[in-house]
MDAnalysis code that builds the backbone (N, CA, C; Angstrom):
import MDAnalysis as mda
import numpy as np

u = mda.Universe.empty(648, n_residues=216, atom_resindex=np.repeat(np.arange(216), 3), trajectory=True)
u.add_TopologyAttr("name", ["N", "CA", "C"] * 216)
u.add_TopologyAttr("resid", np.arange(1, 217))
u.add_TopologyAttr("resname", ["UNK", "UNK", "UNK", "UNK", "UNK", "UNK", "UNK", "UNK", "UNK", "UNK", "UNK", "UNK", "UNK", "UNK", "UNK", "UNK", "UNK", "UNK", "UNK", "UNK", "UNK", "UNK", "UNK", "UNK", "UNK", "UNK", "UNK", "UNK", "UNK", "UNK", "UNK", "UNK", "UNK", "UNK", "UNK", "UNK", "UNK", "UNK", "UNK", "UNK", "UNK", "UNK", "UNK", "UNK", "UNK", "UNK", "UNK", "UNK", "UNK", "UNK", "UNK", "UNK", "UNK", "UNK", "UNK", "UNK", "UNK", "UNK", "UNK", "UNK", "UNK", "UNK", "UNK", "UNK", "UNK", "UNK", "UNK", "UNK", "UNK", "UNK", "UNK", "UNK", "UNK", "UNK", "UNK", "UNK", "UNK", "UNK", "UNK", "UNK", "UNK", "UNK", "UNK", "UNK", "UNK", "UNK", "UNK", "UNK", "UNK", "UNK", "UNK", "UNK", "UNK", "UNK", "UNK", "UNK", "UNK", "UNK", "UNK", "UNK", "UNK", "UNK", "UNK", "UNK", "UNK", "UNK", "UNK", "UNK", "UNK", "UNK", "UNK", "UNK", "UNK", "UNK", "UNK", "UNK", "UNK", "UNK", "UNK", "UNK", "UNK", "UNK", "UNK", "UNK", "UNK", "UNK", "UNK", "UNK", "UNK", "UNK", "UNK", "UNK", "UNK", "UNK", "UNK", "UNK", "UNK", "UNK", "UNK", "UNK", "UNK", "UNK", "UNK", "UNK", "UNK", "UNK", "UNK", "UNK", "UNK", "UNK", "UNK", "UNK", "UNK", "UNK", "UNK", "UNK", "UNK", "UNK", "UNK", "UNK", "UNK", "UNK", "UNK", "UNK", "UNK", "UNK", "UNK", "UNK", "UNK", "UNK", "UNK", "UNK", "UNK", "UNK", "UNK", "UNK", "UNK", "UNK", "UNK", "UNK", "UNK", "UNK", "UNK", "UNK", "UNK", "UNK", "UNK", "UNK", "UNK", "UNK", "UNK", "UNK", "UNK", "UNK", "UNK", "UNK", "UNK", "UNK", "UNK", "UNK", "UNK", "UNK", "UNK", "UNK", "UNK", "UNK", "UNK", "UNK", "UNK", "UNK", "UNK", "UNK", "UNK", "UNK", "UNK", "UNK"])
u.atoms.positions = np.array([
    [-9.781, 0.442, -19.358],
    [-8.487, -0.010, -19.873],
    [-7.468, 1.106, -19.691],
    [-5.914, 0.678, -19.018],
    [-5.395, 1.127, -18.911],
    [-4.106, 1.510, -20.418],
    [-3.421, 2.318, -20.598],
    [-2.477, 2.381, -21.643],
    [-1.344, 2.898, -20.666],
    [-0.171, 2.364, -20.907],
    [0.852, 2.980, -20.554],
    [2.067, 3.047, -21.806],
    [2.881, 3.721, -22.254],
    [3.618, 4.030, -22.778],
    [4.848, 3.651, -21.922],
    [5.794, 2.878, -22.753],
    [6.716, 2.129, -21.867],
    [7.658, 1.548, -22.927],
    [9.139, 2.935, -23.268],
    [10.154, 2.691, -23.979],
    [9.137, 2.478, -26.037],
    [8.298, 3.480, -25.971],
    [7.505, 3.044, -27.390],
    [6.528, 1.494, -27.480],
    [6.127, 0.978, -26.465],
    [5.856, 0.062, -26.770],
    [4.491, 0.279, -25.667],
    [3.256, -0.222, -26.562],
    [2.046, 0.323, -25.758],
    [1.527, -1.134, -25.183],
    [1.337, -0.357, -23.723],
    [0.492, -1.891, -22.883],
    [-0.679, -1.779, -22.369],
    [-1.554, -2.961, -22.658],
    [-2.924, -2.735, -22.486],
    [-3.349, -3.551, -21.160],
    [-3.916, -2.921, -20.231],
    [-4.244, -3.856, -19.125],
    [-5.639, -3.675, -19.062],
    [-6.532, -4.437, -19.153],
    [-8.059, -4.776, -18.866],
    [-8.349, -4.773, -17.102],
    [-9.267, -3.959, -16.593],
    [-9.281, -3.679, -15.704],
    [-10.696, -4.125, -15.351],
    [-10.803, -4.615, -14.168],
    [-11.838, -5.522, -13.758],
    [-12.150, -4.956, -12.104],
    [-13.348, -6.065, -11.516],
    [-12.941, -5.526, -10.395],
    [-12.071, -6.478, -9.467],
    [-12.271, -7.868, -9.400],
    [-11.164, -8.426, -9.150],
    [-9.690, -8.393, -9.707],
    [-9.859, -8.507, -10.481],
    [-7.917, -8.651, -11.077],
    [-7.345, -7.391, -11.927],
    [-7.133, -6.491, -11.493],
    [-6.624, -5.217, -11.703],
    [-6.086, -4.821, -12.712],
    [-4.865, -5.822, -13.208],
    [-4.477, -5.787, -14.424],
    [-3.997, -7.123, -14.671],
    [-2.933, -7.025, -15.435],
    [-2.836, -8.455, -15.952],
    [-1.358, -8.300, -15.037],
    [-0.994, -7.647, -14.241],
    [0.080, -8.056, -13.302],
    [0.039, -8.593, -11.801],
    [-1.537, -9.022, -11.824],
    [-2.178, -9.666, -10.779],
    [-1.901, -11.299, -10.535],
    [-1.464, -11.748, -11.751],
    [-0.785, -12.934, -11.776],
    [-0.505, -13.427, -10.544],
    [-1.078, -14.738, -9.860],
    [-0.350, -15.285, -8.645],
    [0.772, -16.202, -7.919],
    [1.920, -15.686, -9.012],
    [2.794, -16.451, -8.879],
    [3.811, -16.456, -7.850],
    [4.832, -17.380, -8.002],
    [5.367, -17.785, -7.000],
    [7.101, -17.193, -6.821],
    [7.006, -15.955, -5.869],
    [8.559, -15.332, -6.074],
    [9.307, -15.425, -4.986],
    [10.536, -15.809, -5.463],
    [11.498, -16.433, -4.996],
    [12.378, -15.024, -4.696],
    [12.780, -15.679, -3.319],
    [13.669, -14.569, -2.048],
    [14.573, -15.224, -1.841],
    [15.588, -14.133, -1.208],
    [16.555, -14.657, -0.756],
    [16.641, -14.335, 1.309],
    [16.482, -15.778, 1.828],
    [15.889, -15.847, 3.043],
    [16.815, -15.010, 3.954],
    [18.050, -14.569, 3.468],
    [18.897, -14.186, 4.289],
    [18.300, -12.464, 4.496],
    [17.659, -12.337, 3.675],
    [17.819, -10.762, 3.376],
    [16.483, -10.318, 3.458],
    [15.033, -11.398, 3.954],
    [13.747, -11.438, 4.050],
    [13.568, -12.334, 4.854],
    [12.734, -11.735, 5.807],
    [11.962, -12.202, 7.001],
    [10.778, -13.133, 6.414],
    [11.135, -14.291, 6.368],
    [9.976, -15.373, 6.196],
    [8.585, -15.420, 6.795],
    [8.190, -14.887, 7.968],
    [7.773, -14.558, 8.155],
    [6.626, -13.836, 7.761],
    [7.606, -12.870, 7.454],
    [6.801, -11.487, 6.565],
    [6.367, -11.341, 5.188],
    [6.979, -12.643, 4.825],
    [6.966, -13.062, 3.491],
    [5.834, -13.634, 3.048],
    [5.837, -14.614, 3.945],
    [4.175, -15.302, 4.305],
    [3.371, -14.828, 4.596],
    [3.862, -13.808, 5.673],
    [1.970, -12.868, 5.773],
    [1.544, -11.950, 4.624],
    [2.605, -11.121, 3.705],
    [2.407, -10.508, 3.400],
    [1.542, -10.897, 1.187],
    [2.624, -12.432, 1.401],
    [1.732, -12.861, -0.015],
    [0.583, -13.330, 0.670],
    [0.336, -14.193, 1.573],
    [-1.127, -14.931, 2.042],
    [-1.975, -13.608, 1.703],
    [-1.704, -12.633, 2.576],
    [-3.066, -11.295, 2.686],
    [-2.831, -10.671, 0.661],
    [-2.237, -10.623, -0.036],
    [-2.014, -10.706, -1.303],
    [-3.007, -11.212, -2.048],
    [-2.389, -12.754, -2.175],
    [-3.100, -13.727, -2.808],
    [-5.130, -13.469, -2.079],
    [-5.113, -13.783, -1.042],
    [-6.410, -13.641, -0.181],
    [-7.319, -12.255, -1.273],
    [-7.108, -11.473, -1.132],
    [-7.554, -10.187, -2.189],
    [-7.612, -9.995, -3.199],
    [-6.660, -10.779, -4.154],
    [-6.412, -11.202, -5.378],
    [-5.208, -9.943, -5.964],
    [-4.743, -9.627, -4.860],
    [-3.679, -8.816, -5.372],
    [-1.941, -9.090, -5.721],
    [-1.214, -8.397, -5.703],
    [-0.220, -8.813, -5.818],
    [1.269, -7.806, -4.535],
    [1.965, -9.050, -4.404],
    [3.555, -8.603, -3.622],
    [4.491, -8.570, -4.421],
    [4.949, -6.981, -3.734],
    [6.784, -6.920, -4.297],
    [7.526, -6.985, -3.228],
    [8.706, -7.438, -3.518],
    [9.598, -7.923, -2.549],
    [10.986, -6.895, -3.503],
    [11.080, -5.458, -2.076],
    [11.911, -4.700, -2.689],
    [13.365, -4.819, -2.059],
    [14.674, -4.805, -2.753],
    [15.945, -5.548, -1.790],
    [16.649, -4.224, -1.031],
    [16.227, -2.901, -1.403],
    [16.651, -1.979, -1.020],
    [16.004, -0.687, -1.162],
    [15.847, 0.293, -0.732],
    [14.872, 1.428, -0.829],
    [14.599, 2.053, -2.210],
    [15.942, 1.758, -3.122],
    [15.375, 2.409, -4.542],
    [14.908, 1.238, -5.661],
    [14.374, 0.282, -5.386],
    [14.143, -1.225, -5.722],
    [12.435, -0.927, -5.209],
    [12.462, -0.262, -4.102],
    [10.584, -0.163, -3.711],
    [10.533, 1.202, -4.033],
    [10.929, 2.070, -4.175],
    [10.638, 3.451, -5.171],
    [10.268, 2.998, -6.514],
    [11.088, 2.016, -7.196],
    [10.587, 1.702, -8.403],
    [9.364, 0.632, -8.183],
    [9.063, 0.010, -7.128],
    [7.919, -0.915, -7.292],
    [6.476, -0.058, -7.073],
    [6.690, 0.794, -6.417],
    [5.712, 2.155, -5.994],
    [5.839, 2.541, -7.411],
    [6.428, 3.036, -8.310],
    [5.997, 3.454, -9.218],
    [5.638, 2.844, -9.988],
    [5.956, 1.406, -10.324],
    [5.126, 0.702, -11.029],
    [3.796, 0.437, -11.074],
    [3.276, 0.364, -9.621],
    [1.939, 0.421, -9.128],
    [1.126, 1.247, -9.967],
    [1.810, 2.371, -9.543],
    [1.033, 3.670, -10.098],
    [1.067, 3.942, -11.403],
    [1.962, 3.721, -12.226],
    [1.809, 3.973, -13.597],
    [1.044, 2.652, -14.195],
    [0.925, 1.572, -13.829],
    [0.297, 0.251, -14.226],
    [-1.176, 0.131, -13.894],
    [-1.518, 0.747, -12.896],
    [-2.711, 0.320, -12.290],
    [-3.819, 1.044, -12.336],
    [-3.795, 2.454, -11.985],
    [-4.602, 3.511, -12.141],
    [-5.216, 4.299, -13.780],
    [-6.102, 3.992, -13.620],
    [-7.330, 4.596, -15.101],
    [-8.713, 5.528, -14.177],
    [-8.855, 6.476, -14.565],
    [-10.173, 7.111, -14.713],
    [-11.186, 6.698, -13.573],
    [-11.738, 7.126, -12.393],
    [-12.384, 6.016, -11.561],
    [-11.570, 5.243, -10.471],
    [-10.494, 5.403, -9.811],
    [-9.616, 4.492, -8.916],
    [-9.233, 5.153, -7.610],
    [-9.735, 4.808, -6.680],
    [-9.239, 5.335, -4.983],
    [-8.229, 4.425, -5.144],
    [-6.647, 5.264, -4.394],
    [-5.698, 4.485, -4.088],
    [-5.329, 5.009, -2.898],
    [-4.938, 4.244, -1.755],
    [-4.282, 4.662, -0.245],
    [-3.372, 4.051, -0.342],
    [-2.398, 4.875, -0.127],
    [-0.707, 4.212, 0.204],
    [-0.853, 3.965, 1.946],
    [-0.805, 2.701, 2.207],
    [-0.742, 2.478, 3.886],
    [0.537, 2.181, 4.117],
    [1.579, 2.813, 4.982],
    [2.770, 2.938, 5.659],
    [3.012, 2.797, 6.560],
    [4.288, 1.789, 6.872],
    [4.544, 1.715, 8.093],
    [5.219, 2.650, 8.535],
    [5.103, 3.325, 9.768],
    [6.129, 4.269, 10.340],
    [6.916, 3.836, 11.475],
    [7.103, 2.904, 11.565],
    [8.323, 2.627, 12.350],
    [9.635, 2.704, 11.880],
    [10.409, 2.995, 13.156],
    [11.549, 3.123, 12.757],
    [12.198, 2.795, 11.968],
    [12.416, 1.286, 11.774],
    [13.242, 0.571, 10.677],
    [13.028, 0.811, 9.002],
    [11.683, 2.268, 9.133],
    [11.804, 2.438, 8.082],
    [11.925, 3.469, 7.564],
    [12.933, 3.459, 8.057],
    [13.645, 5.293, 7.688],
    [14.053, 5.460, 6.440],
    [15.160, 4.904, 5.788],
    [15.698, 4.578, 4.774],
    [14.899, 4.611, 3.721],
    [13.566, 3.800, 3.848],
    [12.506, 2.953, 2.679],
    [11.618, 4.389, 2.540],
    [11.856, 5.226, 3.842],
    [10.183, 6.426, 3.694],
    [10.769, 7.619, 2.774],
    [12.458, 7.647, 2.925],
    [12.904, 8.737, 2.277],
    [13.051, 8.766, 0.777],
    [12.999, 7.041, 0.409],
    [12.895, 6.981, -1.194],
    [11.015, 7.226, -1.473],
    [10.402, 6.637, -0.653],
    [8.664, 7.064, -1.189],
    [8.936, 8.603, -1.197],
    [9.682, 9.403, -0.827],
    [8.843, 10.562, -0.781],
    [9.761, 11.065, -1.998],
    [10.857, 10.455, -2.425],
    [10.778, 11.040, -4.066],
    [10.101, 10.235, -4.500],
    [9.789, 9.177, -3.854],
    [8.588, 8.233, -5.280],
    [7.369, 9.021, -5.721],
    [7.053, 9.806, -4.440],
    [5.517, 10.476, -4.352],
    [5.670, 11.940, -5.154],
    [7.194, 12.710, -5.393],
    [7.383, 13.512, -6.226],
    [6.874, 13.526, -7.505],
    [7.371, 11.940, -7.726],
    [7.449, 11.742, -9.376],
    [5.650, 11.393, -10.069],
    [4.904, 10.892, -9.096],
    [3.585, 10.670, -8.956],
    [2.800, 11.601, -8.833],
    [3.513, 12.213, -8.324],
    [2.087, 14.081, -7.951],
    [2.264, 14.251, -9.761],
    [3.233, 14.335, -10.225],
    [3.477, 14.858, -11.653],
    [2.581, 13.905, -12.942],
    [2.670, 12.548, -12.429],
    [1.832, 11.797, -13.410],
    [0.298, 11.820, -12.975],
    [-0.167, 12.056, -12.125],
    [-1.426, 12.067, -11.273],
    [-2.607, 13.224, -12.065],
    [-1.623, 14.352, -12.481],
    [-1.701, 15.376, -12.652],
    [-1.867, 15.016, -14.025],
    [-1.891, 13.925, -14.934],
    [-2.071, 13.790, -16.109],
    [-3.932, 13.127, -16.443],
    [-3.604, 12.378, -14.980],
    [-4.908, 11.810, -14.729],
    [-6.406, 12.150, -14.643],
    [-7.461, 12.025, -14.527],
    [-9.031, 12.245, -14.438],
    [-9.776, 11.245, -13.490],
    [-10.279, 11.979, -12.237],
    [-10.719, 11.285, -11.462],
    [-9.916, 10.090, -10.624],
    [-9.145, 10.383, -10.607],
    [-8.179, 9.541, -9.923],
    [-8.123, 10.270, -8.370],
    [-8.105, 9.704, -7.240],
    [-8.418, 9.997, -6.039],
    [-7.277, 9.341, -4.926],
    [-6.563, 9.953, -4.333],
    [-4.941, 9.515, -3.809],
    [-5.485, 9.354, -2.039],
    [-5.048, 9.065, -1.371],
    [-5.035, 9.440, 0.165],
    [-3.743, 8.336, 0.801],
    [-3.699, 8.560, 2.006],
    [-2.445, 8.203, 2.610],
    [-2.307, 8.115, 4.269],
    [-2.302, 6.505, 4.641],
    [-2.049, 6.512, 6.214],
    [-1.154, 5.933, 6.472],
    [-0.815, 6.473, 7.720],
    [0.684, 5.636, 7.991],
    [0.023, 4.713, 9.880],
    [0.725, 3.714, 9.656],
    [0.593, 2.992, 10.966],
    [1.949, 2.934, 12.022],
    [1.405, 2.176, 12.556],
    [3.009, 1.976, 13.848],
    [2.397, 0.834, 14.718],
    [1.945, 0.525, 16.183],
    [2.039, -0.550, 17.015],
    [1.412, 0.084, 17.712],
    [-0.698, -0.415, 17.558],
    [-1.332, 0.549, 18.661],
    [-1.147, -0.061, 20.283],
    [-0.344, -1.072, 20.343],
    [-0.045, -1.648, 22.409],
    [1.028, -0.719, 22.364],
    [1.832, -0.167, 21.921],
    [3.005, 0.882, 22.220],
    [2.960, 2.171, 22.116],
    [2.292, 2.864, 20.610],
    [1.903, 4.120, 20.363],
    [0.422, 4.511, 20.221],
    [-0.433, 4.138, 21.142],
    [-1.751, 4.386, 21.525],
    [-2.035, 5.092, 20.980],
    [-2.494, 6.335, 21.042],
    [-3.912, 7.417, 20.003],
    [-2.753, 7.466, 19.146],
    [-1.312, 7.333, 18.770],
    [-0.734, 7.879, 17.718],
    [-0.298, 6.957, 16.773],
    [-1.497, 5.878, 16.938],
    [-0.271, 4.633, 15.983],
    [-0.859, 4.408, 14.971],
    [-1.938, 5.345, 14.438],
    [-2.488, 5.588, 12.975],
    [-2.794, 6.945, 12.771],
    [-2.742, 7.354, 11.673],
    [-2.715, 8.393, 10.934],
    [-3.155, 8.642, 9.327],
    [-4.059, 9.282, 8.927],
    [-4.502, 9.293, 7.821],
    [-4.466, 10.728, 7.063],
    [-4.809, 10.562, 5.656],
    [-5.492, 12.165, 5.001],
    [-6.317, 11.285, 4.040],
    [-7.651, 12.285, 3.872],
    [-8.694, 11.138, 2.986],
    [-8.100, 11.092, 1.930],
    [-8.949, 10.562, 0.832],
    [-8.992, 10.158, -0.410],
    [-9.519, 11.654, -0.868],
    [-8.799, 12.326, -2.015],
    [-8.637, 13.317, -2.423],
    [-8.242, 13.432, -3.979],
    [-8.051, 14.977, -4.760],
    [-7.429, 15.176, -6.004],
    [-6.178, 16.233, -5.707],
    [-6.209, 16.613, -4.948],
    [-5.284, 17.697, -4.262],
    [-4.424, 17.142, -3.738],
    [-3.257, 16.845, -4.871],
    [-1.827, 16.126, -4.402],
    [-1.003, 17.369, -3.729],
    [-0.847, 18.552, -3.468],
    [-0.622, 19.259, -2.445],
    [-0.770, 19.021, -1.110],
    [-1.780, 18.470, -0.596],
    [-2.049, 18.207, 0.704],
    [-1.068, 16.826, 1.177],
    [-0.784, 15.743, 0.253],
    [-0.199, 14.959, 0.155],
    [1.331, 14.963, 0.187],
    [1.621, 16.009, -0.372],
    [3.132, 16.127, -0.516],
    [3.277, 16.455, 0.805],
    [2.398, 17.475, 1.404],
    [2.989, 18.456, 2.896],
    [2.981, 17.505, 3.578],
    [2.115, 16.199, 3.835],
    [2.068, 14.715, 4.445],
    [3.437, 14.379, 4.782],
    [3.753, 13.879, 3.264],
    [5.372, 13.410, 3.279],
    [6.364, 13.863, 4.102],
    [6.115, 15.264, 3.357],
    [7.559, 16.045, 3.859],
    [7.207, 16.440, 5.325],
    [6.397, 16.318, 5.964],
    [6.524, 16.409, 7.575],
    [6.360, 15.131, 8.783],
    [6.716, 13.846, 7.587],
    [6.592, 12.883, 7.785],
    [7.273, 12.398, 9.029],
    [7.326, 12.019, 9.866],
    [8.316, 11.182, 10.796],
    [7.994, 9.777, 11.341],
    [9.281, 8.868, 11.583],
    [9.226, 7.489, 11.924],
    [9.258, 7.826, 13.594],
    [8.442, 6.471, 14.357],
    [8.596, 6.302, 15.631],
    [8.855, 4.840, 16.095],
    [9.771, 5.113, 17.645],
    [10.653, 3.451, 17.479],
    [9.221, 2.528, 18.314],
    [9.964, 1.667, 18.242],
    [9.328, 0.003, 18.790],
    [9.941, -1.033, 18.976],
    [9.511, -1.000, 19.983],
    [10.240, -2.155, 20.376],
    [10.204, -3.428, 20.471],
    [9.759, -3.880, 19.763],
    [9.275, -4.988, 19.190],
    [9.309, -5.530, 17.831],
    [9.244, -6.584, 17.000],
    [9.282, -6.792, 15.221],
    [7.968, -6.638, 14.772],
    [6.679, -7.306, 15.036],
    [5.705, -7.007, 14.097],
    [4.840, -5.732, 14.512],
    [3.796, -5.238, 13.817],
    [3.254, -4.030, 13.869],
    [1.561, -4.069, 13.574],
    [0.866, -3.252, 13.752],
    [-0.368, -3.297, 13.751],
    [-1.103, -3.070, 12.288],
    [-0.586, -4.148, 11.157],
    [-1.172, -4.198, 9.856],
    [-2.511, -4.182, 9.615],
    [-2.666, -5.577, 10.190],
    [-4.203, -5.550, 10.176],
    [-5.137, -4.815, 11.460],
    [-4.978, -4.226, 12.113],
    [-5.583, -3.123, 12.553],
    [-6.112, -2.205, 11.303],
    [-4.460, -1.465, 10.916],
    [-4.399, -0.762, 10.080],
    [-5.456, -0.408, 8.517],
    [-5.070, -1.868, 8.103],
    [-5.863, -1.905, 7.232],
    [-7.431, -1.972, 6.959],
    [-7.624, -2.585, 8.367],
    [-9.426, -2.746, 8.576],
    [-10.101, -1.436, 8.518],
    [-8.979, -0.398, 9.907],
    [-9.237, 0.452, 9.671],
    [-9.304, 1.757, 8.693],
    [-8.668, 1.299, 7.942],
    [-8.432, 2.450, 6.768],
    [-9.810, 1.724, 5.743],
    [-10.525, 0.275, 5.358],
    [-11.177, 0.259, 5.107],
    [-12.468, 0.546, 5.360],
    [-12.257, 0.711, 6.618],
    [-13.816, 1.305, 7.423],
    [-13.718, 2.844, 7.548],
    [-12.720, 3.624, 7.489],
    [-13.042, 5.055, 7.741],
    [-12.444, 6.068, 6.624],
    [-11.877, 5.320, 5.425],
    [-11.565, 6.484, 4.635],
    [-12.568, 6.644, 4.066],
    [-12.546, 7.833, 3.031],
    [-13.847, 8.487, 2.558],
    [-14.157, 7.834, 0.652],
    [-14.451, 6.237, 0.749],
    [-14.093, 5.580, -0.906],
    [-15.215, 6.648, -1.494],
    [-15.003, 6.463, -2.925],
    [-16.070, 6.986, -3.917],
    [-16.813, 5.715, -4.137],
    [-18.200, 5.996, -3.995],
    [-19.415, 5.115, -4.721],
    [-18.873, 5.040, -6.453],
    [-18.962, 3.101, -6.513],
    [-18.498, 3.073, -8.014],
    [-16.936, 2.977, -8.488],
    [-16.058, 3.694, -7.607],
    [-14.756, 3.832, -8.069],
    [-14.440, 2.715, -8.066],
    [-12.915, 1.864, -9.015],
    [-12.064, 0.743, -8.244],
    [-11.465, 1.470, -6.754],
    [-10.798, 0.254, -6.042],
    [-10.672, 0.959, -4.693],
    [-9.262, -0.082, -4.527],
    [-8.141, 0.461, -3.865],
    [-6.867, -0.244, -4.143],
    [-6.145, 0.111, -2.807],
    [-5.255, -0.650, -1.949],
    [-4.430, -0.293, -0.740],
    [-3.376, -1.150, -1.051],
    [-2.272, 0.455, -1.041],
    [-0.703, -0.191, -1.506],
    [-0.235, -0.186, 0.153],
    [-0.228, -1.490, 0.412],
    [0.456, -1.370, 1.963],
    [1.933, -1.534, 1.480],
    [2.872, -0.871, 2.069],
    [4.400, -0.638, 2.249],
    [4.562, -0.641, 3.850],
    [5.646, -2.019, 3.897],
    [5.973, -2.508, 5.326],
    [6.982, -3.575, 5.190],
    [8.040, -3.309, 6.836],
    [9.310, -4.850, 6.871],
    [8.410, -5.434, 7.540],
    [7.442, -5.995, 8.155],
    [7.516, -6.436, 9.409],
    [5.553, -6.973, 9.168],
    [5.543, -8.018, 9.481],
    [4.141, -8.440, 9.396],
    [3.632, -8.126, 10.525],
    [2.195, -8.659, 10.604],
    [0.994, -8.413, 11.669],
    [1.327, -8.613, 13.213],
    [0.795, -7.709, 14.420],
    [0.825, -8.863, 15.075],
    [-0.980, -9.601, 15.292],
    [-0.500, -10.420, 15.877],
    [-1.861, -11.674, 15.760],
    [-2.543, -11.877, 17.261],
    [-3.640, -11.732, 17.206],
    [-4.701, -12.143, 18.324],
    [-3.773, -12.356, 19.831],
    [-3.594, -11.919, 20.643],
    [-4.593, -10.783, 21.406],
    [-4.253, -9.597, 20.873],
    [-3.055, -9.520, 20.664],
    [-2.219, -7.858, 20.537],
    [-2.868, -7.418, 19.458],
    [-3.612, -8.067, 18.188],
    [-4.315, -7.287, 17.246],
    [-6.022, -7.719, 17.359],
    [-6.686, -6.394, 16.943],
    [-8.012, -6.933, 17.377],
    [-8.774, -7.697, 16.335],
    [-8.013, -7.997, 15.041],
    [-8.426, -8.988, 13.735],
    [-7.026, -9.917, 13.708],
    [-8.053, -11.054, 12.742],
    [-7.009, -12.193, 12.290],
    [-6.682, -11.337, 10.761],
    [-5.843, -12.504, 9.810],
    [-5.580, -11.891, 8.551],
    [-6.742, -12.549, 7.817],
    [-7.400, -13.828, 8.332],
    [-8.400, -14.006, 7.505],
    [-9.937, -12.969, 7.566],
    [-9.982, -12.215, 8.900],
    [-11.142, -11.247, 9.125],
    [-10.777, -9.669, 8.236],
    [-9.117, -10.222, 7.907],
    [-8.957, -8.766, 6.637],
    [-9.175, -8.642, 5.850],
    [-8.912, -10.169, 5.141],
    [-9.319, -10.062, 3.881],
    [-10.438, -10.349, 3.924],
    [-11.452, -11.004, 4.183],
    [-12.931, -10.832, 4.374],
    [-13.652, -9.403, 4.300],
    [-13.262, -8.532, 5.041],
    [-13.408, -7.442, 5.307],
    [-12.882, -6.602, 3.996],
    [-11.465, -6.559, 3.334],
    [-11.431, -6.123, 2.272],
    [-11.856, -6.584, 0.801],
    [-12.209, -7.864, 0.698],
    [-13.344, -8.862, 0.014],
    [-14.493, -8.288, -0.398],
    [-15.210, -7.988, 1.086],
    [-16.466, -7.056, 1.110],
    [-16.586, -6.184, 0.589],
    [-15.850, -5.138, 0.733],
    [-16.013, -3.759, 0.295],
    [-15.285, -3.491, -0.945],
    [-14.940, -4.814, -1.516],
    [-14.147, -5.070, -3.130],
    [-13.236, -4.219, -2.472],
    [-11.939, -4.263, -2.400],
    [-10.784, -3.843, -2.104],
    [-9.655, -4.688, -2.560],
])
């Protein structure tokens, strides 16, 4: 069980291994289509819902600084691998410079924590940026190594709209280093959904299967 302190008022979230907290709720949120890629909207609750997790839909970079921190102050107790998976493409220049004060304010609460275990990959478009279109640091307690991540962070362009998610994610479930026993959690942050069969070598239903498996 999680406690968070929030304006004097204490919240209790029961932590399971399916439904994380009680903000796992699968409801139904309403966008505004002009300003969200439908698209992306759809891939990104389907692979959501599929896991039993949950989507934020942020309208501007300090709107997903605060949804990143909600994550983290809501979700994490004693026992929890979390990977922040990132897109690094270009278009997300704007969105990477608010995570990395998001990730300021998190090294500091992290640091309050026990057994809590952080790591961090960023993706891009492996038909365009070949050996460089993933990037990782394991699962760790040494939010130092993490910060130097950030801050030497850089976006690369593409030319194209969607990106190699589910690559991404399969792969970060098959090669980061989880703890036996821990909960195990992937905050993907991204504009731009999957691309799909040939250009990716999974569907979204072989992801969530795959993250199903390994309780993710």
């Amino acid at each position: 069980e999680l406690q968070v302190e929030d304006n004097a008022v204490r919240h209790h979230y029961e932590v399971s291994q399916k439904v994380i907290d009680s903000l796992n709720r699968n409801e139904k949120v309403s966008y505004d289509p002009q300003q969200y890629n439908n698209y992306s909207v759809s891939y990104f609750s389907t692979l959501t819902s599929g896991v039993g997790g949950r989507s934020y839909y942020a309208e501007n970079p300090d709107s997903m600084r605060k949804a990143v921190m909600n994550v983290f102050s809501t979700r994490l107790n004693s026992g929890t691998d979390i990977v922040v998976l990132v897109d690094k493409t270009a278009s997300m220049d704007d969105d990477l410079e608010e995570l990395r004060k998001s990730m300021r304010n998190i090294f500091k609460y992290l640091r309050q924590l026990k057994n809590v275990k952080v790591g961090i990959a960023a993706y891009g478009d492996l038909n365009y940026h070949f050996d460089f279109w993933y990037n990782k640091i394991d699962l760790g307690t040494d939010v130092d190594r993490i910060e130097k991540f950030m801050d030497g962070f850089s976006t690369v362009g593409n030319p194209d709209f969607a990106e190699s998610v589910n690559d991404a994610i399969v792969r970060t479930v098959d090669e980061m280093n989880w703890t036996p026993g821990n909960k195990r959690i992937i905050l993907v942050i991204g504009d731009a959904p999957s691309q799909e069969k040939p250009y990716s070598k999974y569907s979204q239903q072989e992801v969530i299967e795959k993250c199903n498996e390994k309780n993710i």
